[in-house]
N, C-alpha and C positions, 0 to 999 in steps of 0.2 A: 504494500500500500504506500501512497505516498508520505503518509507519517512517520512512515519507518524509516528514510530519508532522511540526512539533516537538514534543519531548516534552510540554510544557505543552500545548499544543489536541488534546494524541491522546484520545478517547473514553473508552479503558478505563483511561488513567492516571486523568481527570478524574470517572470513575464510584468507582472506590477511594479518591478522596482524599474526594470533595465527596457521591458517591450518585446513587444512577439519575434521581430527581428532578430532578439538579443537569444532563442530559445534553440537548438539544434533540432532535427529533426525528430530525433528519437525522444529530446521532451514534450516535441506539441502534440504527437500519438500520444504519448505517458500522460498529459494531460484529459487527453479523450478518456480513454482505459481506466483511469482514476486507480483501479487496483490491481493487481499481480493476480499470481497464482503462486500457493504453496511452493516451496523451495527457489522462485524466482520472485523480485520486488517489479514494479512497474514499469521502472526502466529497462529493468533486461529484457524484461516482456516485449516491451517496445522494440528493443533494440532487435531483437529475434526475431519479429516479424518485417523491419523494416530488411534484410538481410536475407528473409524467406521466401520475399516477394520482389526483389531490387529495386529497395528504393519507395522514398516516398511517394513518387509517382504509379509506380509498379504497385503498391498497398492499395492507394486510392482506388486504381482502374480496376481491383480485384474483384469479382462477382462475389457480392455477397457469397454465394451455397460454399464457394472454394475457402472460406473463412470459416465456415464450419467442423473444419478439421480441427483448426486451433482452438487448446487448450486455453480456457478462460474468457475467451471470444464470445458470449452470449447471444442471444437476438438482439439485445438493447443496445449492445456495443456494436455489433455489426451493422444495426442501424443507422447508430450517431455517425460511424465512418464513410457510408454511405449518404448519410445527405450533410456535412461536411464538402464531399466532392458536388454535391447538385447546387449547392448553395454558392460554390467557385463557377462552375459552368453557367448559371444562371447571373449571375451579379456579370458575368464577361457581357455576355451576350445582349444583358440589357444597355452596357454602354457602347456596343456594336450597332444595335438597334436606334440609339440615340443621335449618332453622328456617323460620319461617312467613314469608311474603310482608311481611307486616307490619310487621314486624320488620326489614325492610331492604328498603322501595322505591328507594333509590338503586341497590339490587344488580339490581335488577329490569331497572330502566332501561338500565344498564352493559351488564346479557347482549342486552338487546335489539337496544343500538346495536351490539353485535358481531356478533348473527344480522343482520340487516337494514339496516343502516344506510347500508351503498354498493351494496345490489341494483341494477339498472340494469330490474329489470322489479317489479312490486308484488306481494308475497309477503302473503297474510293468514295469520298463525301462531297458534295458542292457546296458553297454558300450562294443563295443566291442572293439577290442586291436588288435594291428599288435605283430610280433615276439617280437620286444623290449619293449613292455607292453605300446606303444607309442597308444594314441585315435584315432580309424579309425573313431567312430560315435558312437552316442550315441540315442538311437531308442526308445520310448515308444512303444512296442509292445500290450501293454494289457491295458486296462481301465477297472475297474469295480464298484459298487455301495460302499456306506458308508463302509460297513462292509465287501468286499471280492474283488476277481477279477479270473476269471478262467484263468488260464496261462500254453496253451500248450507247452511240451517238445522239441515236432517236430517242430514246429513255429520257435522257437530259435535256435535249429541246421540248421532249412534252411536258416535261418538268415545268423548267421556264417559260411555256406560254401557260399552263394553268396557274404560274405564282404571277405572272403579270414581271419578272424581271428583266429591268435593263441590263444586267453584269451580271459576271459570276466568278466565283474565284474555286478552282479549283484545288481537289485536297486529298492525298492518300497517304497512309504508313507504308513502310517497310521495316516488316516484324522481327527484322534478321537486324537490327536497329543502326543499322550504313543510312542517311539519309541521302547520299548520291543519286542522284537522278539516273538509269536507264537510258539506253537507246527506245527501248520499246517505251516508257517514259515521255520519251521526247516526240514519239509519232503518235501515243495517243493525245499527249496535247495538241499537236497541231490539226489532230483528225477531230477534235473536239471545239476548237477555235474557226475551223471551217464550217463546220456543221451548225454553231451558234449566228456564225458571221449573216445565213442568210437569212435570222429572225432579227437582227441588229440587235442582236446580245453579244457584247464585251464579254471578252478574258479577259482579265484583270493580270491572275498570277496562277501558278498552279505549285503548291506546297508538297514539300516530301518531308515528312514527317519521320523521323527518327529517334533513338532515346538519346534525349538529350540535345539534339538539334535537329531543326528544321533549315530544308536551301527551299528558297525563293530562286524559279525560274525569272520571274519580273527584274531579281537581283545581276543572275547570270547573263542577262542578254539572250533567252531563249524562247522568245516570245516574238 
């Protein structure tokens, strides 16, 4: 528990004194968890999962049912962990929603590495965009195995005539966590930026998602 701790290393003392910035990873889980399990205190606890799962991000994107193995992991806990991540994804997106793409690519990237960033299969997702590059919604359209995913052109145009968008920014992981772009990459964006081109929907960019970083084609010059 965290009383068993001394005062000075307990989590929520050193978040009020110093700030959540000031807290490593394996305290802000410890704080969620609030208590251990027999023979392990909170922190370990923490730390063992954060280690089980790599990484704070990798905990986050875990399906709840796969937490159910873990000792001391409850419903209530499994819960609070789970909408912790919904409460990040949602606060993104409403300031996605708010103002243009433009205007905040870092915020872009942020929601992205939290849709997709520890999938464990390749998710090709779109954002689509109103006039002012402002988030109408953001779709996983395609799911596919370790290594691929088939992602039709027409799919994503009837997409964007039924969301009514101007733009779109395209977005997929790669689960093997290299965020390098593909040749095969590179010709479905351009087979995708064709096929937008004749409804006058913009590409914007098209993201590759990786653990731990994201390349922007719009950065690379491949658009």
């Amino acid at each position: 528990m965290l009383k068993d701790i001394p005062a000075s290393a307990r989590p929520r003392e050193k978040l009020l004194a110093l700030g959540p910035a000031a807290l490593a990873d394996a305290e802000l889980i410890a704080l969620l968890l609030r208590t251990g399990v027999v023979g392990t205190n909170v922190l370990q606890l923490a730390e063992n999962l954060l280690a089980t799962f790599g990484g704070l991000a990798g905990l986050l994107h875990t399906p709840p049912e796969a937490l159910e193995r873990v000792k001391g992991l409850g419903p209530a806990k499994r819960a609070e962990m789970a909408a912790v991540l919904e409460i990040a994804r949602r606060s993104v997106a409403g300031e996605l929603a708010a103002r243009p793409v433009f205007d905040a690519p870092a915020k872009v990237k942020e929601y992205l590495a939290l849709q997709l960033g520890s999938r464990e299969h390749e998710v090709f997702a779109v954002l689509f965009l109103d006039a002012q590059t402002r988030l109408v919604r953001l779709e996983e359209m395609f799911r596919g195995t370790l290594t691929q995913t088939s992602v039709y052109p027409r799919e994503v145009v009837k997409r964007a005539l039924e969301l009514g968008a101007a733009a779109v920014i395209l977005a997929h992981n790669h689960p093997s966590g290299a965020a390098e772009p593909s040749r095969a990459d590179e010709y479905l964006t351009q087979t995708l930026k064709s096929a937008l081109a004749l409804i006058d929907v913009r590409v914007l960019d098209h993201l590759v998602v990786g653990h731990g970083q994201i390349v922007s084609f719009a950065e690379r010059g491949l658009l």
